[in-house]
Wavefront OBJ file of the C-alpha trace (Angstrom):
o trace
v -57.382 -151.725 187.166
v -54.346 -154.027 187.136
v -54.977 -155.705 189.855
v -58.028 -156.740 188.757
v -56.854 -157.548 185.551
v -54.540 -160.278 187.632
v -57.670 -161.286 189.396
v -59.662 -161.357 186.493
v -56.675 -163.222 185.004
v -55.791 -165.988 187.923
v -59.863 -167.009 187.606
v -59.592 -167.662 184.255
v -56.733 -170.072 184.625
v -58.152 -171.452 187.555
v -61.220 -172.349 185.539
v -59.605 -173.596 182.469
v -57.190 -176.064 185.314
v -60.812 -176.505 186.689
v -61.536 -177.696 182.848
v -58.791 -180.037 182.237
v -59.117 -181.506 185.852
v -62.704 -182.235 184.723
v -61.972 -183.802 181.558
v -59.328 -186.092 183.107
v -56.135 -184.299 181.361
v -53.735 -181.968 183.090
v -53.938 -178.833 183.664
v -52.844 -176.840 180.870
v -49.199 -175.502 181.908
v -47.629 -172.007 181.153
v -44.539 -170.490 180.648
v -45.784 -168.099 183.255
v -48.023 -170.393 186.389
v -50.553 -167.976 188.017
v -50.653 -167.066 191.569
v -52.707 -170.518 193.486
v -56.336 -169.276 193.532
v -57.953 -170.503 196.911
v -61.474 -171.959 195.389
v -64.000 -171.948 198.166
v -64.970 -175.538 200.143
v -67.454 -176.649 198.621
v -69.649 -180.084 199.756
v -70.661 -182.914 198.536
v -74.405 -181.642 197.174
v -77.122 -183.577 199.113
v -78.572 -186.232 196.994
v -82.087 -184.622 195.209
v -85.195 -186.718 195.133
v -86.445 -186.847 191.667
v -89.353 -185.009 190.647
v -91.489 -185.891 187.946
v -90.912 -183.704 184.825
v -94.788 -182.840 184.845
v -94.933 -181.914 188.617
v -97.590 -178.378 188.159
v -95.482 -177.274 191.390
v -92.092 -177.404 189.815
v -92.943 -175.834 186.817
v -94.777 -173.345 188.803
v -91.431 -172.523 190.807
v -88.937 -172.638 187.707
v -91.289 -170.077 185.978
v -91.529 -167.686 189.088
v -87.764 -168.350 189.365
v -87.104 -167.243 185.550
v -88.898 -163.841 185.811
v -87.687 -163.207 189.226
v -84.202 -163.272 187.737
v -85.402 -161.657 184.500
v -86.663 -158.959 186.524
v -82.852 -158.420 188.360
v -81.510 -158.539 184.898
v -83.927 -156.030 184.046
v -83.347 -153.485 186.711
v -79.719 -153.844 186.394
v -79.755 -152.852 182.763
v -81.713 -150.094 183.778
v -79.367 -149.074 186.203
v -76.396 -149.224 183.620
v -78.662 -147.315 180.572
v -79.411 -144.517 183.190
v -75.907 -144.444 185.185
v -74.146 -144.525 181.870
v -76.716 -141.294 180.865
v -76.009 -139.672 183.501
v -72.485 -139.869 183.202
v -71.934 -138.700 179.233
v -70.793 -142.118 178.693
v -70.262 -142.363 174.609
v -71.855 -145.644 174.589
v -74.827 -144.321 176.747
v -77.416 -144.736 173.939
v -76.416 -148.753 173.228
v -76.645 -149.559 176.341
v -79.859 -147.743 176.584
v -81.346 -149.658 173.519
v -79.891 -152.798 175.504
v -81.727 -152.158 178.215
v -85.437 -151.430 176.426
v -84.877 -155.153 174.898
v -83.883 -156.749 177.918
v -87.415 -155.044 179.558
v -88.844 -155.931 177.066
v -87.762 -159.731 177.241
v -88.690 -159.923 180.853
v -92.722 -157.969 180.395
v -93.012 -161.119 177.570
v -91.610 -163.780 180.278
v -94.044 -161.985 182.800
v -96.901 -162.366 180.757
v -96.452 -165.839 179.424
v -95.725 -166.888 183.137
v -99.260 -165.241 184.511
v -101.922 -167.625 184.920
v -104.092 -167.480 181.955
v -107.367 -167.768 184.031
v -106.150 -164.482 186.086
v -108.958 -161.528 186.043
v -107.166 -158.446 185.515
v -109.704 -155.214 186.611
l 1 2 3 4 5 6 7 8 9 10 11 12 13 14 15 16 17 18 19 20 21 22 23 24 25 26 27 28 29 30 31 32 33 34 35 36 37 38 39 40 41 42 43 44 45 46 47 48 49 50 51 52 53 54 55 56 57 58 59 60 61 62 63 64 65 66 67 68 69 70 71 72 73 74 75 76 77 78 79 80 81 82 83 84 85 86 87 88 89 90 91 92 93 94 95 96 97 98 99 100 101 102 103 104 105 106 107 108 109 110 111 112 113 114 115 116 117 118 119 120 121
């Protein structure tokens, strides 16, 4: 648990350096400097072409996108409510009523994305 705490600790002062690198100040300084977090390489992004904003296909993919991650979300909440159950966690039941409104967000995100001429039978 500590050691994560440091980890968890060294990102967020990596980010906030991040931050003031960003906005053109220094970085913040401490009385106490974290351990240097090695950030990934990361290249220059290939320049995008630019889609119009009423392309059918690119709404198409953003919505499939958005309930395929709603979905993940979903499950994973599900996985928490029931792991949490299972366990005789105290906070078992919030996390279960959590979970029904995250489901619950995604089956409305699932519906609005289906195509409204579909035949269901």
């Amino acid at each position: 648990a500590a050691s994560a705490k440091a980890r968890a600790d060294q990102a967020v002062a990596h980010l906030q350096a991040l931050k003031a690198q960003a906005e053109g100040s220094p970085a913040l300084s401490s009385s106490t400097s974290p351990a240097p977090v090695s950030a990934p390489s990361v290249a220059e992004p290939a320049p995008v072409a630019a889609v119009p904003a009423k392309a059918p296909e690119a709404r198409s993919g953003t919505k499939k996108l958005r309930v395929w991650v709603a979905e993940k979300r979903a499950k994973l909440f599900m996985w928490a409510a029931t792991t949490a159950a299972d366990k005789g966690i105290p906070q078992a039941a919030m996390i279960k009523a959590k979970a029904d409104q995250v489901v619950a967000a995604f089956e409305a995100l699932k519906e609005q994305a289906a195509p409204k001429n579909m035949v269901l039978g």
